[in-house]
Structure formats: C-alpha cells, structure tokens
VOLO-634697 format. One record per atom (N, C-alpha, C): x, y negated, z; residue in one letter. Coordinates in pm, whole numbers, plus 50000, padded with zeros to 5 digits. Atoms other than C-alpha are relative to their C-alpha. Example, Ala and Ser with C-alpha at 12.3 -4.5 7.8 and 13.67 -1.06 7.14 Angstrom:
<nodes>
500895011950000A
512305045050780A
500904988050000A
499185011949994S
513675010650714S
499234989150073S
</nodes>
This chain:
<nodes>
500265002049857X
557804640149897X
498565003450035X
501014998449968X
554304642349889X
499305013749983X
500114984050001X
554244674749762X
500645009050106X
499314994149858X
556254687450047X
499394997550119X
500894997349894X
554244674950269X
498965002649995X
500834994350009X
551374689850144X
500235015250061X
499584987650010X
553254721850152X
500365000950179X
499665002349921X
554284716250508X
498535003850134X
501244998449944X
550614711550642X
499325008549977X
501184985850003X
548884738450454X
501195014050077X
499424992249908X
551454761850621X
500015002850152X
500255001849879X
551204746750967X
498505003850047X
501674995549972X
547314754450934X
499775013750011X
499894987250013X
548274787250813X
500345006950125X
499794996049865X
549924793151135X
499714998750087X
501174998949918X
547724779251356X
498965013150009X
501094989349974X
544804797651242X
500615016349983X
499414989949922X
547144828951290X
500525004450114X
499855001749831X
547744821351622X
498925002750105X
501325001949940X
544054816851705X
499575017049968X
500474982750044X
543114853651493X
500595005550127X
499694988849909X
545594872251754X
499654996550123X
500215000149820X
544924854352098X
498005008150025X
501464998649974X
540894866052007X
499665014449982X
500344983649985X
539944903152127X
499605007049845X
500794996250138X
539864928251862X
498475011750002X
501814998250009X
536574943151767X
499885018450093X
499994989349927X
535214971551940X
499145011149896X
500444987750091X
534675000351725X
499415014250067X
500034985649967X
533895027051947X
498295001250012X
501644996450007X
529895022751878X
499854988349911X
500235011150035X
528205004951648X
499304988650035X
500735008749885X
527024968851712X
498774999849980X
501594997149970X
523774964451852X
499164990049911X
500975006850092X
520754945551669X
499714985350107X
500055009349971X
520274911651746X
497984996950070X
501584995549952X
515944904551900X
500054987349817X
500425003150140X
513734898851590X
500074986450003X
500085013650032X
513824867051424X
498434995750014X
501725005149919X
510684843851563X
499304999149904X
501305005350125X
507374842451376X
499034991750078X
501435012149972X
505554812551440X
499384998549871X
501464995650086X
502344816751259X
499274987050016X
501175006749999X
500164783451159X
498805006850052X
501354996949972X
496644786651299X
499285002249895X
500754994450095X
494384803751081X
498594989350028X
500995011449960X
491624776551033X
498475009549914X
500784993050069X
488444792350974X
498364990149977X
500815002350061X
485794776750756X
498675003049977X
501524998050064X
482014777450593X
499884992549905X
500855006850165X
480684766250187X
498595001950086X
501425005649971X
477164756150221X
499185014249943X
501244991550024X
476394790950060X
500225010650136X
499844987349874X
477814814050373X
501585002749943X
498364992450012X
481244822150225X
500894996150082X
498545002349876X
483934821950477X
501364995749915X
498675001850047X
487024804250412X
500854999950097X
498955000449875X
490044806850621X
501294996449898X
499125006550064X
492914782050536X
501545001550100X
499084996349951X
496774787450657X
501024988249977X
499235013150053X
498814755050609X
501385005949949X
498944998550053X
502314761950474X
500824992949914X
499775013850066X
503814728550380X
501955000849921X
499275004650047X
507144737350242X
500985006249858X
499614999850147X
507234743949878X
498444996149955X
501165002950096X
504444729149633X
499085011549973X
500904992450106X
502494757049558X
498455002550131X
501184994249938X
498884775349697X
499845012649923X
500954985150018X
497684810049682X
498494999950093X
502064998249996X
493554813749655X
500095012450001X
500544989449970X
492404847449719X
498305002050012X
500984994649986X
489174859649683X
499865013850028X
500374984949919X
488304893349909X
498745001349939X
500974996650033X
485524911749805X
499615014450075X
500094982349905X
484574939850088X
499325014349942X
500454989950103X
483974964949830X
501005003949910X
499104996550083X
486724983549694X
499575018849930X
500314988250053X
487035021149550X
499165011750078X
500624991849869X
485575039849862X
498564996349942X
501315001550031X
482325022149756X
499315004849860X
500714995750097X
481905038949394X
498885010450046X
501294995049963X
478765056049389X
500155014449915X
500144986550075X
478675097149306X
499954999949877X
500085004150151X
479025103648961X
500554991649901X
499685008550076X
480775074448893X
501154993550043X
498905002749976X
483855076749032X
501274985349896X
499425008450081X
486535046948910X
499084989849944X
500525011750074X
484075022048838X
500374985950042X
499245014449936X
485344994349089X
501174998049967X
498565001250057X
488895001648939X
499784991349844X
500105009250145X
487304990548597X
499254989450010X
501135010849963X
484884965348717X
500934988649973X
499615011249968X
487434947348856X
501524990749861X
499065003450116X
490364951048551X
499104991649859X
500885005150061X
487324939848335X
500054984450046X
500285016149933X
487224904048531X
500914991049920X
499325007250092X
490194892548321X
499485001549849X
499875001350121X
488904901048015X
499204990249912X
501145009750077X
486364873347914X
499274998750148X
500505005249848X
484814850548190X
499164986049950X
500815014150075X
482234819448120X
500574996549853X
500545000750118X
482924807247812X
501625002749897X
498615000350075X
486404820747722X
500105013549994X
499414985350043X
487664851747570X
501235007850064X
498544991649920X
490824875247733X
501284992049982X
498645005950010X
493364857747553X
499804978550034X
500115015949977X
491934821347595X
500234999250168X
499625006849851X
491944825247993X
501265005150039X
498704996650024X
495364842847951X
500994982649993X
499585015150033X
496294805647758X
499764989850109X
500485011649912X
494614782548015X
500835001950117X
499304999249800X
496274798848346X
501324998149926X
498135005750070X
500134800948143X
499894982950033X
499875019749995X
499354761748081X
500484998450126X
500165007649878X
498874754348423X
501085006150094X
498764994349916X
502104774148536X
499285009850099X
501034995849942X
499584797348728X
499915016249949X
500004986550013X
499164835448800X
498775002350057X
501754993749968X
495574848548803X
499915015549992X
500924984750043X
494474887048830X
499095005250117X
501164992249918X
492224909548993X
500705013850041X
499444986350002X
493004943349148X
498825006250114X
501114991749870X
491004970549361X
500885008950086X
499414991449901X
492124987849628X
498895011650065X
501644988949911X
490055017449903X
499084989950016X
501355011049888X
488284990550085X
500044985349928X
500265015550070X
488294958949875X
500604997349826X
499665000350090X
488794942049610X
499944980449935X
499245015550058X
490624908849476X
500304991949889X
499435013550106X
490924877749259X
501074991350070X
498875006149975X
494174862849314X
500314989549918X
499885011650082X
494994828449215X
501494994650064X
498995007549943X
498844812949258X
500384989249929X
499815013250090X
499664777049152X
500324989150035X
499145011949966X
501734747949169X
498274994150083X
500935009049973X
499634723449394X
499154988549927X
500685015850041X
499094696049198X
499375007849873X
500894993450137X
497244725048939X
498635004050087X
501164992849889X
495214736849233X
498314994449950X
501175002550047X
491724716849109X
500025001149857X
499734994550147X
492654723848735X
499325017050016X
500104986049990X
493054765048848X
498565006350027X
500894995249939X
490104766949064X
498725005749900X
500924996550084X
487614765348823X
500025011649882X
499514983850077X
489204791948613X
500235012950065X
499904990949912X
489454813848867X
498325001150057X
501224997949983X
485714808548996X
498895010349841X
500344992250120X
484844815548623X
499965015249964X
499854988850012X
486514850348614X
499675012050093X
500224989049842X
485314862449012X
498824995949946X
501625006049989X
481734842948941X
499405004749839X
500614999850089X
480924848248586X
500555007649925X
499054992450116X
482664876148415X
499185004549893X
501034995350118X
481014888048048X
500365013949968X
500024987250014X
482094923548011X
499935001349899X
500244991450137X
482474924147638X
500315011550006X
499684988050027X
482154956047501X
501065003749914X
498684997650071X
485304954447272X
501015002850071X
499094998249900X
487244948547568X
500005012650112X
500194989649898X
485854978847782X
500535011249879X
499014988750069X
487115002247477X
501034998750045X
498235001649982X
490474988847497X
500565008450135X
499684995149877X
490234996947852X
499885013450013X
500934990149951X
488315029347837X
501525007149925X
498584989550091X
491365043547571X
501174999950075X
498674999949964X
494375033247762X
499895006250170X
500114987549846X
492855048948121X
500215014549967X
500144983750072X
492285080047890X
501694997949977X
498534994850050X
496145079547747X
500835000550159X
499264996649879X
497315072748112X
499755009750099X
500454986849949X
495215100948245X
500885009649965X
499134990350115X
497215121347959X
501494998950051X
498615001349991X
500395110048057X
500295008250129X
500184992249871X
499595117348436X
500445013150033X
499724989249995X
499215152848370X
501135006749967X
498814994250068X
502725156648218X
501064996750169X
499515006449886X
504015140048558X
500215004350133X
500014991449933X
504915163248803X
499954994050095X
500685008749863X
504725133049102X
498914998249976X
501635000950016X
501375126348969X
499375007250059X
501544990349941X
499875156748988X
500095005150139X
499964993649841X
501445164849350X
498894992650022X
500765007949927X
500075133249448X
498455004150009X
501264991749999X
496505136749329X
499605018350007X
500584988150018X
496555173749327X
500215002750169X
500084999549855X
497125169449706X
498724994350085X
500845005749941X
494585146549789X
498115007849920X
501564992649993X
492005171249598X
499755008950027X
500084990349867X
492875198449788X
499675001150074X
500274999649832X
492925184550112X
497944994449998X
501525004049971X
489055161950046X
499415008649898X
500844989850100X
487675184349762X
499314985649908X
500765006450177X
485935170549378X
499074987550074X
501345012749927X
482895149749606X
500104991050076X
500025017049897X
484825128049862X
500734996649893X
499555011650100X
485775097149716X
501435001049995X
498394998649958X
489535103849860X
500365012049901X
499324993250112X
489725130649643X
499945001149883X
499864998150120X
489795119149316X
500394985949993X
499315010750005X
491915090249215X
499264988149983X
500855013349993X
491365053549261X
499064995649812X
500475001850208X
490825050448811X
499045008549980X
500734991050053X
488655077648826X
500215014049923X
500084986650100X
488295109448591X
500044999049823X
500035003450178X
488495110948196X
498475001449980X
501564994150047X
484815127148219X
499334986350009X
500665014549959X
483645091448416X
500524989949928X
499915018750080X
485415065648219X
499635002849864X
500444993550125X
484315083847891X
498074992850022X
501615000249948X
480625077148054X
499704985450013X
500345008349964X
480955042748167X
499544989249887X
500395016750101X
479085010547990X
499834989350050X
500155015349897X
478994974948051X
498704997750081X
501115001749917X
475764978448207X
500155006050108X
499744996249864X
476915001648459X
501124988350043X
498905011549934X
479964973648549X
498964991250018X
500915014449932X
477314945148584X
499195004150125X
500704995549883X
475254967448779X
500725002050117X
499174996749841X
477924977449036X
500674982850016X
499355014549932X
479484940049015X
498604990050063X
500945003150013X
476044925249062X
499295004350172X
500174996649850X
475834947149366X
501014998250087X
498634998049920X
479334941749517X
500284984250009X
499765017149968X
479974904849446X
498964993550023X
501255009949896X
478064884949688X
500494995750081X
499175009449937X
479034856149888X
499625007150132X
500444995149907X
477494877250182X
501325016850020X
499144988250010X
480054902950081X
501524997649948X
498405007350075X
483604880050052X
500334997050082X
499335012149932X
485964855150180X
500894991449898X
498975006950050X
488164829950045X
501214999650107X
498725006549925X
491584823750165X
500684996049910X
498975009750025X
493664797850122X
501384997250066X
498924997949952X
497684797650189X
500834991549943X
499195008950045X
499774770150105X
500464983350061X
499695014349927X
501284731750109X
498574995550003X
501275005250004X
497384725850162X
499284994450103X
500525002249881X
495164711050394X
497615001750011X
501164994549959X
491634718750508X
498984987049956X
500775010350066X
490194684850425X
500114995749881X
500135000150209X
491434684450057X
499885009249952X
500284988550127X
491064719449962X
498245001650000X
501434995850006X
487184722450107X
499114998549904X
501255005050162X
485554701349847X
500285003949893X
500174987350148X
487204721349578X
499425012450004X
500934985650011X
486144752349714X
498584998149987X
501654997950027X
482464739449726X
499524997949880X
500605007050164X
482404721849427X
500225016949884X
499614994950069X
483664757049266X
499355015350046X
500344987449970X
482494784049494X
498935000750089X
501325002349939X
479664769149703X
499065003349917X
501164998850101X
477344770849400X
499625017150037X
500384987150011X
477674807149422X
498655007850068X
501274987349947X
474534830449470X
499825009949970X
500094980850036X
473694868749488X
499074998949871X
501134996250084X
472104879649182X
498745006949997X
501104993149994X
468854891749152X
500255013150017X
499964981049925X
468044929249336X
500945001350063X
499154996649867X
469754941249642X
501185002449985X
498714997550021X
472914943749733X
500305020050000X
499584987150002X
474094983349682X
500185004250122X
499884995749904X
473715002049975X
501445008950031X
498734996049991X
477095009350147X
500535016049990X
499594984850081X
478815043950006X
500655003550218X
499454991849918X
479105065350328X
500565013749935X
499434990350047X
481525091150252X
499725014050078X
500374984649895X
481025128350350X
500935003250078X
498764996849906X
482795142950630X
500745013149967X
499234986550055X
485375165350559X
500385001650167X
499034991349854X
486935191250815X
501375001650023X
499034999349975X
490095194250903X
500725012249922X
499604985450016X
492025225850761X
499965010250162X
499864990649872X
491745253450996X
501115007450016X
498514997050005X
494845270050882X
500814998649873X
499435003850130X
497765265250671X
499675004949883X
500065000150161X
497245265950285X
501335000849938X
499115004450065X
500045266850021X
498925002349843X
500495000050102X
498755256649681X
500904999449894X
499335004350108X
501055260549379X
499724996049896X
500575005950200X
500305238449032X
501225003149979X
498814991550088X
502265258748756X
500204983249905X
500035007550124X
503765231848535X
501115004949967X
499084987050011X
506255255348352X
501184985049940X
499335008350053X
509605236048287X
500314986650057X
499555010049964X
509595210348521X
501304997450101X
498455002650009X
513065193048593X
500005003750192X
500294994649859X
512025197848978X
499105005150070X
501254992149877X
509845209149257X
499154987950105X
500695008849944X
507285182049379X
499485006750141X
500534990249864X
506175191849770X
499304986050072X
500765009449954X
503305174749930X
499275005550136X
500034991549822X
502755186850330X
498804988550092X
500575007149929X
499665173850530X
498805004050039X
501585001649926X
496165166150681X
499304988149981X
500845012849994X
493495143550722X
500654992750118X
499555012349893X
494965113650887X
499194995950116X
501095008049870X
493365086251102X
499684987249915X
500315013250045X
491635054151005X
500854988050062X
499255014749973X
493095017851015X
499474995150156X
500555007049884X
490925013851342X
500335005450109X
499124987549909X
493105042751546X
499964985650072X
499675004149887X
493655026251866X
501855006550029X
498774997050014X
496965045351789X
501034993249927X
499705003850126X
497955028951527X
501734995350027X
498635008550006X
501275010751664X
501035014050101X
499134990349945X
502515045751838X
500345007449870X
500164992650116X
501685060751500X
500954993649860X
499085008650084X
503635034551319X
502005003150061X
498994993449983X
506695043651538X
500085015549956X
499924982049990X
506455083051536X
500535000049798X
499644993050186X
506285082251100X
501054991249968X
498845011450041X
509185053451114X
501515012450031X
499274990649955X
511135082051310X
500165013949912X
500044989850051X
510045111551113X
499905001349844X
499115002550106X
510145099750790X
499734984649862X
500115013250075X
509455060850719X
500944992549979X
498435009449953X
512935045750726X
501155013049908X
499234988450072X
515975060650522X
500755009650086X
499514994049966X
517415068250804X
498965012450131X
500794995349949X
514325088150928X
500535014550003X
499354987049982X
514805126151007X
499385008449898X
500464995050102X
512995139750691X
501504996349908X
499125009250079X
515565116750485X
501265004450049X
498714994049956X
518505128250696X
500585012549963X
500234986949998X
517895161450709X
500095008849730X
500294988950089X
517085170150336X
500344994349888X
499795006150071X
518585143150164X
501904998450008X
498395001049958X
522285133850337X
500315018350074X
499614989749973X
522655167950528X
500035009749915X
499724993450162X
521625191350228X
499974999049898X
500395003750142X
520965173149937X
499675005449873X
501024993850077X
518115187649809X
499304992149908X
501115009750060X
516375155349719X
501114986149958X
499115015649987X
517335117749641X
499044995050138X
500525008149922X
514815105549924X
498675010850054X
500804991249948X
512245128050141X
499084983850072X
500555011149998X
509485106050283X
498775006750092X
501944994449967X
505755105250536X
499874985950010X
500425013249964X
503305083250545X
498725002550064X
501514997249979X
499975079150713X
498914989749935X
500595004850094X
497375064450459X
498585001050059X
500825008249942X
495235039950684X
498984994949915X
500655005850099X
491965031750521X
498934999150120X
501465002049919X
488415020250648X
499785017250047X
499614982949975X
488005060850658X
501275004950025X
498074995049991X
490965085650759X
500295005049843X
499404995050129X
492885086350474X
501285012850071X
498764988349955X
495935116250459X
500894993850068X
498295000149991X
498895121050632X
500395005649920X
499384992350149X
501555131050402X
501834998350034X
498584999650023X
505465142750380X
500005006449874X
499964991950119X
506765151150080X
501634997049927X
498965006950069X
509665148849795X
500215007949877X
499814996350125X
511025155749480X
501195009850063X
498694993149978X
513805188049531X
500385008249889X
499544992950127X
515935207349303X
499175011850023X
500634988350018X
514155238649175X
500355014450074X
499464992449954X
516535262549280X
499845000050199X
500065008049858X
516325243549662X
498475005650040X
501515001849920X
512645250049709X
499415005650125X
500244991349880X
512145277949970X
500514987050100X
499165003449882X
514965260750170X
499594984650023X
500325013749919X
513735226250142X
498584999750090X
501405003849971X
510325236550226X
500645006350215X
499735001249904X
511945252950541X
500774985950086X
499035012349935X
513825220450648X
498604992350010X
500995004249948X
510525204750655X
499275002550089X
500915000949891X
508665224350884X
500355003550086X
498785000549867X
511905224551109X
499624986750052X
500015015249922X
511485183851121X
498524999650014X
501565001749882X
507675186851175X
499385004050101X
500574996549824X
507205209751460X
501244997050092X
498845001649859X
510475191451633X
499384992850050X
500575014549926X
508685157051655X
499364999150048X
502064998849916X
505545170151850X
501904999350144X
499344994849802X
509215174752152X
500234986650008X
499595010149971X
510685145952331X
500874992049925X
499205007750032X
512275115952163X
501324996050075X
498705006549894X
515895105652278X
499504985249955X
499555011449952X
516205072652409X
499964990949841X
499175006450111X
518565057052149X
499325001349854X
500444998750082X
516665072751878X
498474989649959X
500925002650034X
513775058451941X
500084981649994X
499325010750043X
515525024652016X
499804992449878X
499785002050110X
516425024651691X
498394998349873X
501235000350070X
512795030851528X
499674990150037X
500135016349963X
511705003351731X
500604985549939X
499105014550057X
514064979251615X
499935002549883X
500004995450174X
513734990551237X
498944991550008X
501605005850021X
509844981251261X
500374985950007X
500055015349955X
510714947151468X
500594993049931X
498975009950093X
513284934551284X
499504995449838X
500325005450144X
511884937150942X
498504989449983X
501525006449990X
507934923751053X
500084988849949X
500225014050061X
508574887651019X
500474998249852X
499705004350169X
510074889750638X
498785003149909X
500894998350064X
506704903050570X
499084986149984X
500665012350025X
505384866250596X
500984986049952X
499525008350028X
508004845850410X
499704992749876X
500585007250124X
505984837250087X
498584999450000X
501094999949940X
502574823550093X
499305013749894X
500814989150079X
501464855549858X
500365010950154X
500134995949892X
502934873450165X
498944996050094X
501345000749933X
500694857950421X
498964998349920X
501454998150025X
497844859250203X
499485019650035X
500104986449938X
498364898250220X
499695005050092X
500354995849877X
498504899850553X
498824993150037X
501595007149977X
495014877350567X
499205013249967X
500624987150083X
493634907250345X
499995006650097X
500384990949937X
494354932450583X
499304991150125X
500455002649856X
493254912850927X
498454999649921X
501705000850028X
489914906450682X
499355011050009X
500124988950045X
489574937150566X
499295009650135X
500304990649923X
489924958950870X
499574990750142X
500725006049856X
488644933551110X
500815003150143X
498854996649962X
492014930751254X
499644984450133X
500045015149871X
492294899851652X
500964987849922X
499065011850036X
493364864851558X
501565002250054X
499224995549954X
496014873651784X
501255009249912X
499384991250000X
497244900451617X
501455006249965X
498515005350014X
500334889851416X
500934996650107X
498645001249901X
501974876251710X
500125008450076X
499734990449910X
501584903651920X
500385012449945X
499904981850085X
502614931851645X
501124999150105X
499124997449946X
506294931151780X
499855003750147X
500164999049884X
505394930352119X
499535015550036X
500234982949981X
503304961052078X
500775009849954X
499204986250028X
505714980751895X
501164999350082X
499164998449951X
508404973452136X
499415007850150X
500294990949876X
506154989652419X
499445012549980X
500284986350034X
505925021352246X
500795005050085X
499264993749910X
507355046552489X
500565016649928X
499484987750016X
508885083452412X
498745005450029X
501004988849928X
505765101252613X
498704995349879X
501114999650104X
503415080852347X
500235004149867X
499814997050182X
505305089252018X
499775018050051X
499644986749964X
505525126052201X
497905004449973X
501874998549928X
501495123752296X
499185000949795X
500354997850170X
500355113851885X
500345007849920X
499314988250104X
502855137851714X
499015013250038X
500404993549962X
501405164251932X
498745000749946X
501165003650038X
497925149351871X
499755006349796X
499925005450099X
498725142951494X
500865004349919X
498684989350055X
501555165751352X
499745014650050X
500304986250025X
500165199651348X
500315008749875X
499864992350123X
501885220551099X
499535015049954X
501254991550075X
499995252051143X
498735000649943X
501405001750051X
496785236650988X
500374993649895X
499545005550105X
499005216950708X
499575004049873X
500164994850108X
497985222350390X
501194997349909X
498515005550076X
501215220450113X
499645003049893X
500144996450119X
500975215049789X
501524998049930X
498784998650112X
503735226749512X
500164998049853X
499925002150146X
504165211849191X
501485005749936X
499084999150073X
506685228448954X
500435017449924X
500144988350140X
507855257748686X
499795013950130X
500164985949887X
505845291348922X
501045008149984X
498834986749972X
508395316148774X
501214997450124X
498785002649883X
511185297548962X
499634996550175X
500375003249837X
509235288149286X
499475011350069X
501064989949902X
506935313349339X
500655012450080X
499694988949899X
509525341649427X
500634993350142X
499145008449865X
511295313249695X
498854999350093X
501085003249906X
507575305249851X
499345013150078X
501104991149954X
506065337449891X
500595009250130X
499664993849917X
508485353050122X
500424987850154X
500075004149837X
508515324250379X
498465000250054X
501344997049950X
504685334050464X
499194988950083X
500775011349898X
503545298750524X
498524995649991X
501175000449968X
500285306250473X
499015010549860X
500734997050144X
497475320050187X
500494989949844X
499375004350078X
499185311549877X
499225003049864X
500484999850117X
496885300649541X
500724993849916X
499825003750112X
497355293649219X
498934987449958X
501035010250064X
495835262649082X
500254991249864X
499835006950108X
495595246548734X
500264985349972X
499535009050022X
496725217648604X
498464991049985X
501995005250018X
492525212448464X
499424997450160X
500545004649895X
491765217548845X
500094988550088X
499625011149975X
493425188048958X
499204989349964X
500705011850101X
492425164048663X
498895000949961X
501595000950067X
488905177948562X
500195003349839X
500325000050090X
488065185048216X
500964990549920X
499115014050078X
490155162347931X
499084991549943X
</nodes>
C-alpha cells in the first residue's frame, strides 16, 4: 500500500509539472538572447595612509575569507635600466628572493611554506614588486619576512651565477622559438638596439654575462626608497591593526646613502614612415609567426577607453574580426590576436599569429583586409556586442584580494582617479561608433605598419614578395638577440 502510494504521487507530480512545461511559451530562437547589465561592483574605499618615514599605504578592507595580500610597489621597473645595462631590474628584483637579512634562498623559501604564505618579487616596464599573501592570523609572523627580502636583500654571489646561467640557457632556448623571436624581433625593429622597448625585459646574453652584485646594489640602492614606493594592503584587515605592523616593519625604512638614480628618460623614436616587411629566416619552422604594427600610445591616452573598445572589436575577444576572419572563416591559425601595449611610454600596437606555412601570403592578406576596414563605420550591434564583452567581464577582475591588489598597482602606477573603478563600465558603455571610427583612423594606419615574419624563407619568401607590402629585408636570427 505504501508503495503504491508512493507510486501514485510521484506520477501525479510528473504530470503536473508536465502540464505547467506546455501552458509556458516556448523559447524564442529566432536571435540569440540578449546579455543581462553587468554584475555590480561595489568597491570598499581605498583608505589612504602615512609610516612615520613617508611611505604611503593604502588599505582595502575585504572581510570575507581569512587571508591578506601586502604588496610592495616600487616605481621603478625595466624602463628605468640605465644604457648598457639593459635587464638589470629584471635581475635585481629575481635576486630579492635569494638571501635576505640573515637567511639564505632556501631558509626564506622554509619560513614563508611554514606560515602557509606566498612571497615573490617580479618586475614589470614601470615598476616593480614584493608580493606577500597569507592567512591572517600569519600576517605579523609574514611581515617581517617580507620587509627582510624588499629592505635588506644580500645578493650572494653564488646565487647571481645560478641566475646569470639559467637567463643564458633561456636566452638559448628563445632563439629556437619562433613566437619568441617574432615577439622580440618585432619590438627591435619597430624601437631599434638603444630604446629600452627594444630589447627584452631580461635583457641580452652580452649584459647578464657583465652584470655583478655590485651593479644590483647599486641600481637597488638607487630604486628602493621609501620616497620611491607604496604599500598596499587588501584583505579581512583593518587600518587600525595592520598600521602598527607596517611601522614596526616598514617605518624603520631609510634611503641609503647617495642619490636616488636619476629617472631613465627614454629616446624618442619616430613613427615608421612607410611600410616595412622584415623576414627572420628560421629554416624548418613548423609555422609562420606574423607580427603587424606601430608605436602605440601611453597608459595616459585620454583615449584609452575608445581604444579599449576598437582592439576588443578588431582583435581582443575570440570573437573579434582578426579571430573570425583567419581563424573560423579560413583556418589558417588556432587564434589571431591585437593588442595595444600601454606603458608609462607608448608601448606597440600589435596584431599577429601563428599560421600554417603554406597559408602565409593569404593570411597576411586577410590581415590587412581587417585593418584598413576598422578605420570605416562600426555597425550598431557589433559594437553592442564589444561593449558588453568589456562590461560584463570588468567586475570578475576584482574577485580575489590578489585581484584587487592588481588593480591598486595599476591606479598607483599610472596615477590612475580614486573614482576610476566605478566609472570604468560607465565609460566603456559611452563609447560611440564615430569614436571607435575617430581612433582607428587616428591609430590603425596600415600603410606605415611595419610586419615582421618569422619562419623557414624558402617557403615564405616566394608568398611575401609578390603581395608588394612594402621594402622587404632579410634579418638574422643574431640581429634580433645580439651576440651569444
């Protein structure tokens, strides 16, 4: 009996909720559905601070998981190496882990593990970082190990071999790397051997062959200075219990004796005047690397959020028209791609991709079909759609506090409005058609492009030379990388 009337009720439910499925409209397929408005970002107040020596702290509350991310900025990243000595802030700063006050590489390795805790350093163009993440209740444990390795690093010399050999084998590897050498063999094309942009953030084999711990103290010595930082703080934390750790740990701090390094102005480069094609022979490679561009714009463009639509459209998004075009329509590539490479200086614009060998002429034409379209009018719907790509994804960029510490970095960095987070969406939804039309125009010039071609010359060179897209050299694999 009771089984029967089990059987009775789950049937009667069954038929209900089949009753309810058909009385409810069926779906409308004849477009797809529309995007929902971005999910809200409410942003804690950025609380901004002072240590008793001048260092700025700016704290971000974020109360709901145990942990904190410390950050130390350092407004001195690779842009600031000094002639001659390219890659030294790249090793300066990989040096910071290796021995720090009174512990060796693998002892402050041991101490941060203990404490459940992720410590490193990294450099970027324009700065350069000590990163600290760690359960809360390690947070006055961490600090001091982390002050140790930004405040007092020792630069053994055992440890700068280690380093100096494995930049050298990854230099080596580089050159076998047919994305490598587009990449850099693009960016030393377009700035030439003397700007800092054109020669990679690690440097040269000739310069790290050269470097000694006395040059790293000397450039850290000039670069780390509480006159030349910030702290930030991002977590379940609060402003009246983290301060007195930061003073007790980073107040002490003072510039070292002799001036701070006078700031690296970079030389001005010119624009191309007309197109270039540069081919690097690397005989045998499995494809055809293609790297298409100019000198960009700096992070301080007043364009910046028309310029963020226009390369979302043309080829930042998969379903961008680079990516459409040369990936789903002829499938030349797995993924075609631009970007514009925002720095304190204009860094490049850049399209590019990996294509089959045989493909090369024809992909290089499909490119500079989708770059002189996007200087015409945007449709509507299209641009819709870019819009809503950008908006929709913005707020997932602040869902972990290592996320908003990132985004602290850049507002430090480029001396970005308190404001400015909440109003990104806003501004990219009042991008218009006539402004993505107005920047492309501005900013997408493909008769002054320079293109570089990585891959085996016998097979490219007869596909390139008869679409006449410009003076067409030869360049070495040595010219790229320098000397071994």
């Amino acid at each position: 009996m009771i089984r029967d009337r089990r059987f009775r009720l789950s049937l009667l439910a069954i038929l209900i909720g089949a009753a309810s499925l058909a009385a409810q409209q069926p779906p409308d397929r004849s477009r797809p559905p529309q995007p929902g408005p971005p999910p809200a970002l409410n942003l804690p107040q950025i609380q901004k601070r002072q240590l008793s020596n001048g260092l700025p702290v700016w704290i971000v509350e974020l109360h709901k998981v145990p942990v904190a991310q410390v950050n130390l900025v350092v407004l001195s990243g690779t842009a600031q190496d000094p002639p001659g000595k390219f890659g030294i802030a790249s090793l300066t700063s990989a040096m910071l882990e290796e021995g720090a006050g009174s512990r060796s590489a693998l002892e402050l390795a041991d101490a941060v593990d203990y404490l459940g805790a992720d410590l490193n350093a990294a450099t970027v163009t324009d700065a350069t970082m000590v990163r600290l993440h760690v359960p809360v209740a390690r947070l006055a444990e961490a600090l001091p190990i982390m002050a140790d390795v930004a405040l007092r690093p020792t630069f053994p010399n055992d440890e700068l071999e280690r380093q100096r050999k494995q930049r050298l084998t990854n230099i080596i590897q580089a050159r076998d790397d047919p994305a490598t050498i587009a990449a850099i063999g693009f960016s030393r094309l377009l700035y030439g051997r003397a700007h800092r942009y054109g020669t990679p953030g690690f440097g040269t084999a000739e310069t790290i062959k050269a470097f000694t711990t006395d040059d790293l103290r000397a450039f850290y010595n000039a670069t780390f200075r509480p006159t030349n930082a910030a702290l930030l703080a991002v977590g379940d934390i609060t402003a009246e219990a983290t301060m007195p750790l930061f003073e007790s740990t980073f107040g002490t701090w003072k510039p070292p004796g002799g001036g701070a390094a006078a700031a690296e102005r970079l030389p001005p480069v010119e624009q191309p005047a007309a197109r270039e094609v540069s081919l690097i022979d690397k005989p045998g490679a499995p494809q055809t690397q293609i790297r298409i561009g100019w000198i960009g714009v700096p992070r301080s463009t007043p364009d910046y959020f028309p310029l963020i639509v226009l390369n979302t459209l043309l080829g930042g998004s998969f379903s961008s028209r680079l990516n459409m075009n040369l990936r789903e329509k002829h499938g030349y590539t797995y993924g075609a791609s631009s970007s514009f490479d925002m720095r304190a200086s204009a860094g490049p614009f850049s399209a590019g991709a990996g294509v089959q060998t045989d493909k090369t002429g024809e992909a290089l034409k499909e490119f500079f079909n989708e770059l002189n379209a996007i200087g015409k009018p945007v449709p509507a719907d299209e641009l819709a759609r870019a819009r809503n790509y950008v908006a929709l994804r913005f707020p997932g960029g602040f869902e972990t506090t290592g996320d908003v510490s990132r985004r602290l970095e850049d507002a430090l960095v480029y001396k970005l409005p308190d404001d400015y987070f909440s109003k990104y969406v806003q501004n990219i939804q009042a991008v218009t058609s006539a402004d993505v039309q107005r920047v492309a125009q501005k900013y997408i010039q493909p008769a002054r492009f320079i293109v570089t071609v990585v891959g085996d010359r016998q097979q490219i060179e007869p596909q390139i030379r008869p679409l006449n897209l410009g003076t067409l050299k030869v360049v070495t694999i040595d010219d790229v990388f320098g000397p071994r």
